[in-house]
C-alpha positions as CSV (number, residue, x, y, z in Angstrom):
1,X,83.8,117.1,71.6
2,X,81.6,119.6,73.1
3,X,79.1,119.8,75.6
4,X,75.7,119.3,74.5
5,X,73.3,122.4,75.6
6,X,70.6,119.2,76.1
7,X,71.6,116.7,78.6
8,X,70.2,113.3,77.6
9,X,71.7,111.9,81.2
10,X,69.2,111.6,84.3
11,X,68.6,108.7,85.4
12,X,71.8,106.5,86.5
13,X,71.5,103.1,87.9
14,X,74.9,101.6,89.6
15,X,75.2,98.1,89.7
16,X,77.8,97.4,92.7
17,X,78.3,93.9,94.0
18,X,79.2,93.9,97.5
19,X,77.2,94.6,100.5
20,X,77.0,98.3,102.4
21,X,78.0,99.4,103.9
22,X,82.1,97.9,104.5
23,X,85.3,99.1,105.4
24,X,86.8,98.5,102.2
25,X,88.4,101.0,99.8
26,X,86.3,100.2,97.0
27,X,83.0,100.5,98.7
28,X,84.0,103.8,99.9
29,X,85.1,104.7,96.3
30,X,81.6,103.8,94.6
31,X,79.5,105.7,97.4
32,X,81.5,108.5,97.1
33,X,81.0,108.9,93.4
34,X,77.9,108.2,93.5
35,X,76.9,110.9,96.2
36,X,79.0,113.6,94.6
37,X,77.1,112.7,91.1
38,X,74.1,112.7,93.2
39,X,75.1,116.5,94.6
40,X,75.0,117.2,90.6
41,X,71.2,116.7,90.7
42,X,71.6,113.1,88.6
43,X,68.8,111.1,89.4
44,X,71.4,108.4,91.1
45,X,70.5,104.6,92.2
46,X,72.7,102.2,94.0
47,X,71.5,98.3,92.7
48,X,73.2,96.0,95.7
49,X,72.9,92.8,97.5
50,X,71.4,92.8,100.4
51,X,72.2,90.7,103.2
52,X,73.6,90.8,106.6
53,X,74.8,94.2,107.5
54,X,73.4,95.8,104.3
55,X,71.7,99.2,104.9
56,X,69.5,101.8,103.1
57,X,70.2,104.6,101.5
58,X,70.3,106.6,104.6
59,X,72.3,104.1,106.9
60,X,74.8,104.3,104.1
61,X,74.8,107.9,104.2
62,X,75.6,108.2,107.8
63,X,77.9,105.4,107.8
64,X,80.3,106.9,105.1
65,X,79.3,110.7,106.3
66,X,78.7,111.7,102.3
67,X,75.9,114.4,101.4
68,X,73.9,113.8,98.1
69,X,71.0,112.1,97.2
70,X,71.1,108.6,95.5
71,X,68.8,105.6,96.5
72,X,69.5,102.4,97.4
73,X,67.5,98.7,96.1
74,X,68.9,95.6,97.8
75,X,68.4,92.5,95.4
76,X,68.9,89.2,96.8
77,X,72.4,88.1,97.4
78,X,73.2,84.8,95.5
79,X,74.6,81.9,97.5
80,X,77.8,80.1,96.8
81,X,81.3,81.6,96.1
82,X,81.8,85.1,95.3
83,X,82.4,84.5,91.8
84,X,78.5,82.6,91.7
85,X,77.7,85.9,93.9
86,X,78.8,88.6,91.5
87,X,77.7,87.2,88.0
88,X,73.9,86.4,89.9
89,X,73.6,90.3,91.1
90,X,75.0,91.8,87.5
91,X,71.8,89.1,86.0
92,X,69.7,90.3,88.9
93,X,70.3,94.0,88.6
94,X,70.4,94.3,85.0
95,X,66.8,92.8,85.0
96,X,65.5,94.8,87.7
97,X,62.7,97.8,87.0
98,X,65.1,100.3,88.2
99,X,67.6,99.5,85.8
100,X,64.8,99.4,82.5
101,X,64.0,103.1,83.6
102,X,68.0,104.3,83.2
103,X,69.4,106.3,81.5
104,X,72.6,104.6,81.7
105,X,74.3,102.1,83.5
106,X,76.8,102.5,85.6
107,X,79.2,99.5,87.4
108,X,83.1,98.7,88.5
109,X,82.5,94.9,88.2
110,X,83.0,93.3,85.0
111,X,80.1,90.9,85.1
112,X,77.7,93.7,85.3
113,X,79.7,95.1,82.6
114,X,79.2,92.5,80.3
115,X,75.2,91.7,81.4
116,X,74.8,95.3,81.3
117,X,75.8,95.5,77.4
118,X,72.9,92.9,76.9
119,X,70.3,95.3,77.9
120,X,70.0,97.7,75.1
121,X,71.6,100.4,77.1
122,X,74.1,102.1,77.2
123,X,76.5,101.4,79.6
124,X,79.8,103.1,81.5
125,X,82.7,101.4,83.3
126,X,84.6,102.2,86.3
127,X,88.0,100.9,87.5
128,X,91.5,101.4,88.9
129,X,93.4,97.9,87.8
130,X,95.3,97.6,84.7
131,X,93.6,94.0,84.2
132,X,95.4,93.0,80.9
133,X,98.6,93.2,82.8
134,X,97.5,91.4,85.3
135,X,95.8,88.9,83.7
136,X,96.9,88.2,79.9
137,X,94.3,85.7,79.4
138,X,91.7,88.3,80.0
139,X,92.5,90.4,76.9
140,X,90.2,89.4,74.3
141,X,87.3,89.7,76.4
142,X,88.0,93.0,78.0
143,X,89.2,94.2,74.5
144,X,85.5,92.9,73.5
145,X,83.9,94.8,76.4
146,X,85.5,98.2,75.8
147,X,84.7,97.8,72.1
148,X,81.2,97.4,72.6
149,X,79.5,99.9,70.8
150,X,77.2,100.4,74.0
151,X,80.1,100.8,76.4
152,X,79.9,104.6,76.1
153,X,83.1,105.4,78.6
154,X,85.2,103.9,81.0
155,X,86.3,106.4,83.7
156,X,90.1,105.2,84.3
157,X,91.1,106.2,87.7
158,X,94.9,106.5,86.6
159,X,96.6,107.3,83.2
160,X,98.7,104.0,84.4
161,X,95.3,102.2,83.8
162,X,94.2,103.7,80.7
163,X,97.8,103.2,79.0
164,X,97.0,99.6,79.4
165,X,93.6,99.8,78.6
166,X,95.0,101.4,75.2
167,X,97.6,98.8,74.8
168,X,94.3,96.5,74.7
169,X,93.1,98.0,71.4
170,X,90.1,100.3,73.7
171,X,89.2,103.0,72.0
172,X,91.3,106.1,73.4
173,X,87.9,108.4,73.2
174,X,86.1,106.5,75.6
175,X,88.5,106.7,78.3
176,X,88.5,109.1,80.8
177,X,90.9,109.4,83.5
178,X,89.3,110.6,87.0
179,X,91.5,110.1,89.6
180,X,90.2,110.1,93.0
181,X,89.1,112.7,95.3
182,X,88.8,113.8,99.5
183,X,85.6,115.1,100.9
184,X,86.7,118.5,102.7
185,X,84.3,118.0,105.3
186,X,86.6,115.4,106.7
187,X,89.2,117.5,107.6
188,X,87.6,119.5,109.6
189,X,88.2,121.3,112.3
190,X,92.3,121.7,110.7
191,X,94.7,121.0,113.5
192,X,98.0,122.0,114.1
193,X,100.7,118.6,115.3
194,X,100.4,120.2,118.6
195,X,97.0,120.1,118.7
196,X,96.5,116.7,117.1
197,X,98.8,115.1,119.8
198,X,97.5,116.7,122.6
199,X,93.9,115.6,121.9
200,X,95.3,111.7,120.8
201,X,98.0,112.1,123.6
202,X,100.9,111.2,121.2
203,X,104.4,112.9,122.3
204,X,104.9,116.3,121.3
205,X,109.2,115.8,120.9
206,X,109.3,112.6,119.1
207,X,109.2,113.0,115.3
208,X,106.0,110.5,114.2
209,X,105.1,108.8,110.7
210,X,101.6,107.5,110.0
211,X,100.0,104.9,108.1
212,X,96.4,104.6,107.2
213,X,94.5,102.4,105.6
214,X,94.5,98.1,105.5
215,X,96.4,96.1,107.9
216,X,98.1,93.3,105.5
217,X,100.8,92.7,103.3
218,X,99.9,93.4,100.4
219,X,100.1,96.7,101.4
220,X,103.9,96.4,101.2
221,X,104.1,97.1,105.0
222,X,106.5,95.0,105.8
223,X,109.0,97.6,104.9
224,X,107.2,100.0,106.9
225,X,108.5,97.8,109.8
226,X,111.6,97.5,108.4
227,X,112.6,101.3,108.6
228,X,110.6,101.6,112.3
229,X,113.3,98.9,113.1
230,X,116.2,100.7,111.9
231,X,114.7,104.1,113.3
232,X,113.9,103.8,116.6
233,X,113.9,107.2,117.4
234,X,110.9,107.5,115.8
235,X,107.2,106.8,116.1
236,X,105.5,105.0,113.3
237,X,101.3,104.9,114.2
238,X,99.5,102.4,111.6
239,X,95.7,102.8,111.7
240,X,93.5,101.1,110.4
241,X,93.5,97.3,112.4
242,X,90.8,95.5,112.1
243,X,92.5,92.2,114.0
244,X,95.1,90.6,114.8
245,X,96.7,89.6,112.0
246,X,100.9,89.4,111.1
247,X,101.6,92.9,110.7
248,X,100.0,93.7,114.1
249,X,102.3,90.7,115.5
250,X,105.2,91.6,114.4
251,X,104.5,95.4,115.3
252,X,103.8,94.3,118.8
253,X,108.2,93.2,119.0
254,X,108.6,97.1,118.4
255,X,108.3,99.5,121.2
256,X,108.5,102.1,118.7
257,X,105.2,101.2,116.3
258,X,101.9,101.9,117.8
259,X,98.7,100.2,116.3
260,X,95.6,101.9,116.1
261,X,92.1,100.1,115.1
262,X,90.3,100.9,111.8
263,X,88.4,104.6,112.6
264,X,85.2,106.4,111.5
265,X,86.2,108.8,108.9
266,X,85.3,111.6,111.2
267,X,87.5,110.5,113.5
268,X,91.1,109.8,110.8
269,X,92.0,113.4,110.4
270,X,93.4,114.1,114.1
271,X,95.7,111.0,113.5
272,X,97.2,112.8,110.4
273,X,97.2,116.3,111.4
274,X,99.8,114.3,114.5
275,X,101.9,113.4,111.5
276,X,105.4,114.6,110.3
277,X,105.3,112.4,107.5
278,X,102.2,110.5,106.1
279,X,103.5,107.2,104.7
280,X,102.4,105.6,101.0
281,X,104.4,102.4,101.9
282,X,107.7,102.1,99.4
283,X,107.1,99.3,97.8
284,X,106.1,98.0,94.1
285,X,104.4,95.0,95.3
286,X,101.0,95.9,96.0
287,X,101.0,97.5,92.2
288,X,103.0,94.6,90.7
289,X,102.1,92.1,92.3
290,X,98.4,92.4,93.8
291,X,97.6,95.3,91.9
292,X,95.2,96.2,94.2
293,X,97.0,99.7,94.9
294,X,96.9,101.9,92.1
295,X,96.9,105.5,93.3
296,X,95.6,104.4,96.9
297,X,92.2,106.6,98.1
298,X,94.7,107.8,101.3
299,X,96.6,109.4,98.9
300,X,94.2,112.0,98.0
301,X,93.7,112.1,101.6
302,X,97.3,112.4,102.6
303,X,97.7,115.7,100.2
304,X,94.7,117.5,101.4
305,X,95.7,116.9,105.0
306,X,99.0,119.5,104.4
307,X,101.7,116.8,105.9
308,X,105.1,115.6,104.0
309,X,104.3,112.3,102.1
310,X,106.8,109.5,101.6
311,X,105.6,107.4,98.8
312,X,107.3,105.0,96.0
313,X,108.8,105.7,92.7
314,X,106.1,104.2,90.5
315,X,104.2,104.5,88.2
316,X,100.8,105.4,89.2
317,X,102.7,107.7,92.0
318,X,104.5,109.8,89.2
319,X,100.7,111.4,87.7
320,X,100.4,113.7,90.5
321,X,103.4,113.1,93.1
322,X,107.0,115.1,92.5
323,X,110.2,114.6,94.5
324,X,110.5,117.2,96.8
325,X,107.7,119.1,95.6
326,X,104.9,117.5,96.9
327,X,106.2,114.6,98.4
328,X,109.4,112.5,99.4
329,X,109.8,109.9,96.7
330,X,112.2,107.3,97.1
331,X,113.1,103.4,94.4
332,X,110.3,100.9,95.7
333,X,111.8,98.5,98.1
334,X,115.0,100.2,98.8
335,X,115.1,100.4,102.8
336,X,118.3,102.3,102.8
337,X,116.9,105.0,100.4
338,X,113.2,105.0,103.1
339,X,115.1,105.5,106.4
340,X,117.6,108.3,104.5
341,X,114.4,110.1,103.6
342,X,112.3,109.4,107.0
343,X,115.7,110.9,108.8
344,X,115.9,113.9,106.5
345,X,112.3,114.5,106.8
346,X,112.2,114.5,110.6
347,X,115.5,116.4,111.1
348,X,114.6,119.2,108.0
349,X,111.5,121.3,109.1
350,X,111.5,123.3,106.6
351,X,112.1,121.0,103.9
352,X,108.9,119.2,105.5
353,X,106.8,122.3,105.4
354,X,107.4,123.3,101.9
355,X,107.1,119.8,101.0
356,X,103.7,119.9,102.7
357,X,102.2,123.0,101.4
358,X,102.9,121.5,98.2
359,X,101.1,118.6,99.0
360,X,98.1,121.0,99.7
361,X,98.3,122.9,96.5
362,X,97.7,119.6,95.0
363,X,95.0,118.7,96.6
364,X,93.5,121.5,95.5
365,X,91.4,120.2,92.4
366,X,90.9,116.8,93.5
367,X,87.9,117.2,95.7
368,X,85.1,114.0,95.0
369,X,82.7,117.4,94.0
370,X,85.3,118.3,90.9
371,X,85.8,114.5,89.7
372,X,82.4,114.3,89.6
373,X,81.8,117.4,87.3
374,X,84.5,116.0,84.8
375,X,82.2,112.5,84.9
376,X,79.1,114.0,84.2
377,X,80.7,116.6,81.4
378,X,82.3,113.5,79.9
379,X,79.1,111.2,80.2
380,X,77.4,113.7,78.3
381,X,79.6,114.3,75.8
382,X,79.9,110.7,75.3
383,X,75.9,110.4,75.2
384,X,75.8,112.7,72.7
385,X,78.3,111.9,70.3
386,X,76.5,108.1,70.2
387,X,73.3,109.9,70.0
């Protein structure tokens, strides 16, 4: 396919289910997209709940620090369970004015998916879990969904998640695989580790490791602890606590693991400019099991920041991450293999720095600005083609 020299695509209405603004990785997934697709000129409009907490378009704005211009309508939130909660907001949004005026539709929850193909429009999809993997009984509907002649795309955030999609029977033309992006704004001003521990008053002598993100399990930090145990010598910062829950328990028996609450993104960059190594934790769990960590959003974080990354063997790791080129990559679960490569790392500057520019090279195309061009190229393609 090639572009089309007449865009049919304004107007894009995102039906989102969960309240902004919120910590969570997803919600700063969606309003990233949507304000890079916004800095395109695309006519964007976010179709949320509102409740407590919930904010406008400008609240929203500030409270993820993006630039673009989308809108925001809060729709009443349904009462009851979430599951009551996220089929009444896809019904809600798909009959709301602002979604009758679109040009297409545009969600990452599969109830809107599936209201949204009732509409007449046409429709694009948005996710990172391989869902028929995870849940075999979901097959025949998501094989339904995907094959919906008005399901114009699905943006696959991994070629791990596609592969499955494809396994499904999707059509392999309507797939797209984005992976995520980093704001460059956020890094800013670039610190040396000298710098970055002076101003967070971390030691300047002690090699450190950093975590960022959630604060639970299925994170697979427990073997984060595990190697902080067996390496004493070293520092291992987790940021990202929002309580006190049993990895900041356990963390509180080691003098050697400092926890650090959940920060603005403004303020995250110092914490891994301090780094030696930025930590994905080793462990298939969170992808196996709770497959809620395909290709986390840190990542793309971790690589633009310029530090040595120690992250699993997996494979949603293996797209973009290569052992000793861009990262330290050690067998999922395997503590002796971690606290080789932590020891290595920290005594082997210039493996680290190497290893780190590497990282940075990376980074390079995987700004939210250059995702955001391949979406809108591939929207319109796909418009067009249907058309």
């Amino acid at each position: 396919m090639t572009p089309t020299t007449a865009s049919p695509l304004r107007r894009i209405r995102y039906i989102y289910d969960a309240v902004l603004p919120d910590t969570g990785a997803d919600t700063e997934q969606v309003v990233n997209t949507v304000a890079a697709l916004g800095r395109r000129g695309l006519d964007l409009r976010l179709l949320v709940p509102g409740g407590a907490g919930s904010g406008d378009a400008d609240a929203i704005r500030r409270y993820y620090e993006v630039t673009g211009e989308f809108g925001v309508d809060l729709l009443r939130l349904t009462p009851g369970p979430r599951l009551f909660q996220k089929w009444g907001h896809a019904l809600r949004a798909a009959r709301h004015p602002r979604a009758r005026e679109a040009d297409l539709l545009y969600t990452r929850n599969l109830p809107a998916l599936q209201v949204a193909l009732s509409t007449g429009l046409p429709v694009a999809y948005e996710h990172f879990r391989p869902w028929g993997d995870q849940f075999p009984i979901l097959r025949p509907w998501l094989r339904r969904l995907l094959r919906h002649p008005r399901c114009v795309a699905f943006i696959s955030h991994s070629d791990h998640t596609r592969q499955s999609f494809l396994r499904l029977g999707a059509p392999g033309a309507k797939i797209l695989v984005a992976h995520n992006g980093w704001d460059p704004h956020r890094l800013e001003p670039r610190l040396t580790a000298a710098q970055a521990r002076g101003r967070l008053g971390l030691p300047l002598d002690q090699p450190i490791a950093v975590y960022s993100g959630r604060m639970n399990r299925k994170k697979g930090l427990d073997i984060v602890l595990a190697a902080a145990r067996a390496l004493p010598h070293m520092l291992f910062v987790l940021v990202g606590s929002e309580g006190d829950g049993p990895v900041e328990t356990e963390a509180r028996g080691l003098a050697n693991v400092r926890i650090v609450p959940w920060l603005r993104f403004s303020e995250l960059a110092p914490w891994l400019y301090a780094a030696d190594v930025l930590l994905i934790p080793p462990s298939l769990a969170p992808l196996q099991r709770h497959g809620n960590t395909v290709l986390p959003l840190k990542l793309f974080l971790y690589l633009a920041a310029g530090r040595a990354l120690l992250a699993p063997q997996a494979p949603d790791t293996a797209e973009l991450l290569t052992d000793g080129q861009n990262a330290a990559l050690v067998p999922p679960g395997d503590l002796p293999a971690t606290v080789t490569a932590l020891t290595r790392l920290a005594a082997e500057p210039a493996r680290r720095d190497a290893i780190a520019a590497g990282a940075r090279a990376t980074a390079a195309s995987l700004t939210w600005d250059a995702r955001a061009e391949r979406i809108h190229q591939f929207l319109q393609e796909r418009l067009a083609t249907r058309g």
